[in-house]
C-alpha positions as CSV (number, residue, x, y, z in Angstrom):
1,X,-5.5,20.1,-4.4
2,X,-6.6,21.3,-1.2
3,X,-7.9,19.3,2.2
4,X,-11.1,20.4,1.5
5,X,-10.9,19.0,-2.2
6,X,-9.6,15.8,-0.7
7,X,-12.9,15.9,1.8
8,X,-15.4,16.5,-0.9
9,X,-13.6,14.3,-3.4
10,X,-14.4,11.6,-0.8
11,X,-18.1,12.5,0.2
12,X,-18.9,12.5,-3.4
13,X,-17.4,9.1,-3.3
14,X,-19.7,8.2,-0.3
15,X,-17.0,7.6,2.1
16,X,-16.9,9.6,5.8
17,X,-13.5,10.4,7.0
18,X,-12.6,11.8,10.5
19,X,-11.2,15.5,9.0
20,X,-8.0,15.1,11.4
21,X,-7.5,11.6,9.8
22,X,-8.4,12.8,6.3
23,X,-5.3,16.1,7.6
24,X,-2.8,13.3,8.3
25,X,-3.4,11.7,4.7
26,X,-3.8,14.9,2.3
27,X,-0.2,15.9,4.1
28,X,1.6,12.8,3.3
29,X,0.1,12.5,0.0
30,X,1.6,15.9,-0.8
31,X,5.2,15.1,0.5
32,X,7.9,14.6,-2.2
33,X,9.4,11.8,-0.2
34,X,8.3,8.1,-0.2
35,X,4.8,7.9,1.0
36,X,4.2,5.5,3.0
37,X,1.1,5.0,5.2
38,X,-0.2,2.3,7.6
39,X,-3.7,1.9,7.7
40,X,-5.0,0.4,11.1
41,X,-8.5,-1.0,12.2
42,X,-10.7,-3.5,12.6
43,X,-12.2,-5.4,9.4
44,X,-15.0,-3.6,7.8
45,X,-13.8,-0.1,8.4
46,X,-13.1,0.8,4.8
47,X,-9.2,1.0,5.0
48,X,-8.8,-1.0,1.2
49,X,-11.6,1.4,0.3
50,X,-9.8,4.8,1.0
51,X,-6.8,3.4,-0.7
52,X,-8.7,2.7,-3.8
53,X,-10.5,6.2,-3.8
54,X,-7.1,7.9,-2.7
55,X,-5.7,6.4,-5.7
56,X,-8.9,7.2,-8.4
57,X,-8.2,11.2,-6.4
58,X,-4.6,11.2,-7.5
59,X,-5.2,9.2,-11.0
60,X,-2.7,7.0,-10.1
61,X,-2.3,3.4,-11.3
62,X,-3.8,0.8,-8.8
63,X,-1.4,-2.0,-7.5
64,X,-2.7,-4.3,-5.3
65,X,-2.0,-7.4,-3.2
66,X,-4.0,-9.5,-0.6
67,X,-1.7,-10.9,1.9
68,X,-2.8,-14.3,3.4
69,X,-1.8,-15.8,6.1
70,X,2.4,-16.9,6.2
71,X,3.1,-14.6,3.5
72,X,6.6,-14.4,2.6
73,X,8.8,-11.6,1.0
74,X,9.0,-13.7,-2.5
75,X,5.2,-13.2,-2.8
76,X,6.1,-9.5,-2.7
77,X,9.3,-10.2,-4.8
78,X,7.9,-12.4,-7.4
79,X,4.9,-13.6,-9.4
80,X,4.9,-17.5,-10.5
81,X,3.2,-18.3,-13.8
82,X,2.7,-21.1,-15.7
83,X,4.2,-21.7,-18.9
84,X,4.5,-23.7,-21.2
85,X,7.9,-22.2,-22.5
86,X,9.8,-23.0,-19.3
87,X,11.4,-26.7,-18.4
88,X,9.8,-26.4,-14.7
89,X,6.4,-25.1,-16.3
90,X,6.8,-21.6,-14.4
91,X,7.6,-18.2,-15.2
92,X,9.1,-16.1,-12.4
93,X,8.2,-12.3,-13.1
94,X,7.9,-9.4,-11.0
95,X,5.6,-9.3,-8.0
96,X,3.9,-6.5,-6.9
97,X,6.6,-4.1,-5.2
98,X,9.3,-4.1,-7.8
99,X,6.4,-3.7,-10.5
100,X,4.8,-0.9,-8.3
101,X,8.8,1.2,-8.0
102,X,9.7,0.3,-12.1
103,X,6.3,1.8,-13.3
104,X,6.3,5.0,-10.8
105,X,9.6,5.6,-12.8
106,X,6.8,7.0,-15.6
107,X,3.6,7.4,-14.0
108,X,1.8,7.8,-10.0
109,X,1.2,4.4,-8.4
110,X,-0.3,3.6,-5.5
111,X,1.2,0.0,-3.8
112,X,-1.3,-1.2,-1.4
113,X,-0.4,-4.3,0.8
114,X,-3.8,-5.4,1.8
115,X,-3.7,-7.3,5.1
116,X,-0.3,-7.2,6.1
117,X,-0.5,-8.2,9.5
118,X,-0.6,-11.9,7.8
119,X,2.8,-11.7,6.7
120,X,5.6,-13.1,8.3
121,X,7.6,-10.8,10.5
122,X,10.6,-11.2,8.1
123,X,8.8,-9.5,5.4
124,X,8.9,-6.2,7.5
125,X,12.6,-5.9,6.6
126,X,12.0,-6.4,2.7
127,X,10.2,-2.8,3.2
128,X,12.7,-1.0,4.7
129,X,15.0,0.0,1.4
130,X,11.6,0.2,-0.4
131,X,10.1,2.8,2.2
132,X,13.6,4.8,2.7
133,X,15.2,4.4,-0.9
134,X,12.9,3.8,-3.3
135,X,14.6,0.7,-4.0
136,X,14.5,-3.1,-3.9
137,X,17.1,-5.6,-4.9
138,X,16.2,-9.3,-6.3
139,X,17.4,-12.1,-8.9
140,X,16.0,-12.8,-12.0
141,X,17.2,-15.4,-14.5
142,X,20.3,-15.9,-12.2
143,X,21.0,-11.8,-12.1
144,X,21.0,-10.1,-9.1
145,X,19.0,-6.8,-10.2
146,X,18.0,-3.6,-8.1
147,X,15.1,-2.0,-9.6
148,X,15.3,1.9,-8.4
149,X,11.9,3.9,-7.9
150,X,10.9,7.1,-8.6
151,X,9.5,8.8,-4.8
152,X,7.0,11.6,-5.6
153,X,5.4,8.9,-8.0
154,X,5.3,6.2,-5.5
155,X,2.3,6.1,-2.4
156,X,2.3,2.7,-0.3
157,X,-0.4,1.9,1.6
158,X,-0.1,-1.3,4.1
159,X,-3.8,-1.7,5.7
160,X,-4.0,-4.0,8.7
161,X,-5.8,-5.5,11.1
162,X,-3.5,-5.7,14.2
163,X,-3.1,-9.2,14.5
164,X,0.6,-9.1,15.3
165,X,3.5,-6.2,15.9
166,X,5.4,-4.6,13.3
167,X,9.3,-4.4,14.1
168,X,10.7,-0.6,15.4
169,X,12.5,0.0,11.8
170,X,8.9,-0.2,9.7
171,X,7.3,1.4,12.3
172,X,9.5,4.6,11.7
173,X,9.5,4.9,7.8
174,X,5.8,4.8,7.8
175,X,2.8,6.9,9.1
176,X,0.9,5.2,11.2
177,X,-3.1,6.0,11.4
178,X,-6.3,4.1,13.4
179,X,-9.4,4.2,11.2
180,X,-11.9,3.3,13.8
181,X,-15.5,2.1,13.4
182,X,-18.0,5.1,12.3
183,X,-19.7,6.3,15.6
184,X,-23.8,6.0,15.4
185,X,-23.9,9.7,15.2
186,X,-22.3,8.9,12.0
187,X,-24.0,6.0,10.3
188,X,-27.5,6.7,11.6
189,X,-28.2,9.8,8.6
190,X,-26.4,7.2,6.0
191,X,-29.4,4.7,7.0
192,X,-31.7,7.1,7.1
């Protein structure tokens, strides 16, 4: 589909994108490669928003996880749930990013790390094989397991709202955009 697609998909959608910002996104999203996109702003800007309508324009399954605060790399690894079947009353399955690379293996997905700023500066290195290979690695039931993705199925969105510094080697396997606040040329004719 072309940028102009993408545009109208969107205003039909009632969301306003910057053209050169909605440019920058319709390019990555037709790369073969991983696609991997930073979404920067302050709250309320509708960054989660575009990745949710970015993902109903490609008909892509929806992953999605809300950082907190202190979120660590097993929250992105691994998923605990109760059980009854388990001595320890907990059953470790996969968490969002290996479940987001096994099912691009048959279908598009679109990963989207809401809020990543919250995490802990460690978990930028978890993303680093994910954004360059395709890949994770991680134990389960005492195996260590690699769970290989598939790329031009795969789009990851990490949305943020700059409340600490991402390290050099995530900075470089992503692309890196600024939605800013809608001017008032912008939002007075949607009030109106």
């Amino acid at each position: 589909m072309s940028l102009l697609d993408f545009l109208n998909f969107l205003k039909l959608n009632d969301y306003i994108l910057d053209a050169s910002i909605a440019e920058i996104l319709h390019s990555v999203l037709k790369s073969s490669t991983v696609r991997a996109i930073l979404l920067r702003g302050p709250a309320g800007v509708g960054k989660t928003q575009l990745t949710y309508l970015i993902a109903k324009w490609l008909q892509a399954e929806y992953i999605f996880f809300q950082c907190t605060h202190g979120t660590d790399e097993d929250s992105l690894l691994y998923k605990y749930i109760p059980s009854e079947e388990t001595r320890a009353g907990i059953k470790i399955t996969l968490g969002p990013v290996p479940r987001a690379l096994k099912k691009s293996n048959s279908k598009t997905v679109v990963l989207v790390i809401d809020e990543f700023d919250k995490t802990r500066p460690s978990a930028d290195a978890l993303l680093l094989d994910v954004l360059q290979n395709c890949r994770v690695s991680l134990y389960l039931d005492d195996e260590e397991t690699t769970i290989q993705g598939k790329p031009e199925n795969l789009v990851i969105f990490l949305t943020s709202n700059d409340t600490r510094e991402y390290s050099e080697p995530l900075l470089r396997r992503v692309i890196s955009t600024v939605l800013p606040p809608p001017s008032p040329r912008t939002v007075y004719p949607i009030l109106a």
